[in-house]
C-alpha positions as CSV (number, residue, x, y, z in Angstrom):
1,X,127.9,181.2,13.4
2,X,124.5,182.3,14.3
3,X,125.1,180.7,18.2
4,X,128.4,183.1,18.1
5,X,126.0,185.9,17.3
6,X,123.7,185.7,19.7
7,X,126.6,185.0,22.5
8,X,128.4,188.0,21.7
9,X,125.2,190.3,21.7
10,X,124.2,188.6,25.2
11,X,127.8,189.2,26.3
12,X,127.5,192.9,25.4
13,X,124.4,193.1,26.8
14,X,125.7,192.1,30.2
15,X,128.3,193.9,30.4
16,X,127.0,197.4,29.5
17,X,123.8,196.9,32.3
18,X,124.4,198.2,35.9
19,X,124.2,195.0,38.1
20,X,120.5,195.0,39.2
21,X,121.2,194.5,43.1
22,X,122.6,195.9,46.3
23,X,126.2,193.9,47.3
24,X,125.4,192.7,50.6
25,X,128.6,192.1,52.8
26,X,130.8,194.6,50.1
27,X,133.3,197.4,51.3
28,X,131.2,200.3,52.9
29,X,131.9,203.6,50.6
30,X,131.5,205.8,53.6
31,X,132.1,204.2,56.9
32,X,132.6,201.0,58.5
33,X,131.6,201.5,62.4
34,X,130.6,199.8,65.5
35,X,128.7,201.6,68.2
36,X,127.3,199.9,71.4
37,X,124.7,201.0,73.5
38,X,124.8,204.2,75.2
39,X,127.5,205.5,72.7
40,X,128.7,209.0,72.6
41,X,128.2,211.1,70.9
42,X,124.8,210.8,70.3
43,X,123.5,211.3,67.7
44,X,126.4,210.0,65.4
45,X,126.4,211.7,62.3
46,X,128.1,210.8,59.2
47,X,128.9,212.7,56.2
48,X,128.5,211.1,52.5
49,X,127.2,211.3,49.5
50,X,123.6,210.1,48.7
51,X,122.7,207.9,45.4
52,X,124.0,205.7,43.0
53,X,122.9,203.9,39.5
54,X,120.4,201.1,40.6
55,X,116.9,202.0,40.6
56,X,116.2,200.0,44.2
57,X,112.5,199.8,43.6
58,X,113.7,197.4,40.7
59,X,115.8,195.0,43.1
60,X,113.5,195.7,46.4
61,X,110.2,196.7,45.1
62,X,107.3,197.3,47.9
63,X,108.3,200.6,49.5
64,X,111.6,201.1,48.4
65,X,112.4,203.9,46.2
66,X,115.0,205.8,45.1
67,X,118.4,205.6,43.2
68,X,121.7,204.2,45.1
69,X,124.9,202.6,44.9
70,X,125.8,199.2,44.7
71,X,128.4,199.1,47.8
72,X,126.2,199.9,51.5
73,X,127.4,203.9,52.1
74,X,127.7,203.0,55.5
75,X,128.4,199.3,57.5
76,X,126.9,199.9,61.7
77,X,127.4,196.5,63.8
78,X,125.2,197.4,66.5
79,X,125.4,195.9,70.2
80,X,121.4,196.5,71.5
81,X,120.7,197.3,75.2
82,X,116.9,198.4,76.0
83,X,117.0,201.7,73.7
84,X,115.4,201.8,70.5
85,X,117.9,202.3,67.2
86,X,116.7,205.7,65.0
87,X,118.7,206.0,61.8
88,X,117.6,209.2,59.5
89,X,119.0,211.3,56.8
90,X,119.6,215.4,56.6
91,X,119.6,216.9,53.1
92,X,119.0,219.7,51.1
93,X,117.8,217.2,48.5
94,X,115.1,214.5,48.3
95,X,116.6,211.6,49.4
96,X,115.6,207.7,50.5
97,X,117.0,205.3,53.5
98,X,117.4,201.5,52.6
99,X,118.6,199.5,55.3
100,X,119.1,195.5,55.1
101,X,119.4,194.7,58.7
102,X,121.1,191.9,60.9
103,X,118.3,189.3,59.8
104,X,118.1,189.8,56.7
105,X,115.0,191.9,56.1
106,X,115.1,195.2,53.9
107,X,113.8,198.6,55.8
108,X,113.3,201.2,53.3
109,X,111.6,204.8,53.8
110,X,111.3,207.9,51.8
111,X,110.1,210.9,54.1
112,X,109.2,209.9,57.7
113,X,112.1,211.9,59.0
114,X,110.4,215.0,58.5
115,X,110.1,217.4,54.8
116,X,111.7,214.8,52.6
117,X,114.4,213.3,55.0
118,X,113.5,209.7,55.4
119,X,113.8,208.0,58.8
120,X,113.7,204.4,59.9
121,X,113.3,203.6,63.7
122,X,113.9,200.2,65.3
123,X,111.9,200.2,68.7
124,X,113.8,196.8,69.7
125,X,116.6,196.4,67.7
126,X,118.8,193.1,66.6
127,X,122.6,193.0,67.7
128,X,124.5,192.7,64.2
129,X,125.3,194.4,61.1
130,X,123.0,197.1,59.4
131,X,124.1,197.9,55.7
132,X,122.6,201.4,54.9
133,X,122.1,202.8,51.2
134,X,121.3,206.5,51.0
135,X,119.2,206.7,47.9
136,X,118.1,210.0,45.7
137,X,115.4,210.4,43.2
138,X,117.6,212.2,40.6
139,X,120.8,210.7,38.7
140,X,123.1,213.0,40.0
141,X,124.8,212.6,43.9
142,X,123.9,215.0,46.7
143,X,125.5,215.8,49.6
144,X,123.6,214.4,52.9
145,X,124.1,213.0,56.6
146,X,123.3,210.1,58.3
147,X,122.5,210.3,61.9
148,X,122.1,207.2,64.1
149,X,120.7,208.4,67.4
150,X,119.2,206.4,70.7
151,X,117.5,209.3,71.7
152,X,113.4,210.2,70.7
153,X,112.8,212.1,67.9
């Protein structure tokens, strides 16, 4: 009686919690692309909506801040040449950049782009996939762009 107790309040328990992590390799919300080096346009710029439920400086910790989803917002698969790889964020609204990129490591920044857009710069970047969360640091969504650029900033 008392182990059917305690099972159901562990089962409620589990099921009412947000999952804790990012879903690496899930269904982009936003946009599923390839670019190659040299790709036009450039920059590429991508509409979405910035944040989520999971508090990423639970799952990531270190510099990683911010609120977003569970899905990436956006999957890149990236084919390097000798240019670096610049992704950044536009908004009205503070908002965070969490990339896990093709070897695994997690990127995060909160305001190197400039005001409070974060930006994230790979000088020599890996040929793979780059899953990108757009964080916020309030509950509610806000509208934002992601632009992947070659170019200096």
């Amino acid at each position: 009686m008392i182990r059917t107790a305690i099972s159901a309040a562990v089962l409620a328990t589990m099921v009412a919690s947000p999952a804790l992590a990012q879903e690496i390799g899930a269904q982009p919300t936003f946009s599923n692309l390839t670019l190659e080096a040299g790709f036009t346009p450039d920059p590429y710029r991508i509409q979405l909506t910035a944040g989520g439920d999971i508090n990423v400086e639970r799952t990531q910790g270190g510099e990683c801040v911010g609120m977003i989803a569970n899905a990436p917002d956006i999957r890149l698969t990236y084919s390097p040449d000798e240019l670096p790889l610049n992704i950044r964020v536009s908004s009205k609204e503070d908002t965070t950049l969490v990339i896990n990129g093709p070897d695994g490591s997690w990127y995060c920044d909160d305001d190197s782009g400039g005001g409070e857009n974060p930006m994230i710069s790979f000088t020599d970047p890996e040929e793979g996939v780059y899953e990108i969360w757009v964080g916020t640091y309030e509950d509610e969504p806000v509208p934002a762009t992601v632009i992947i650029t070659e170019l200096d900033d």
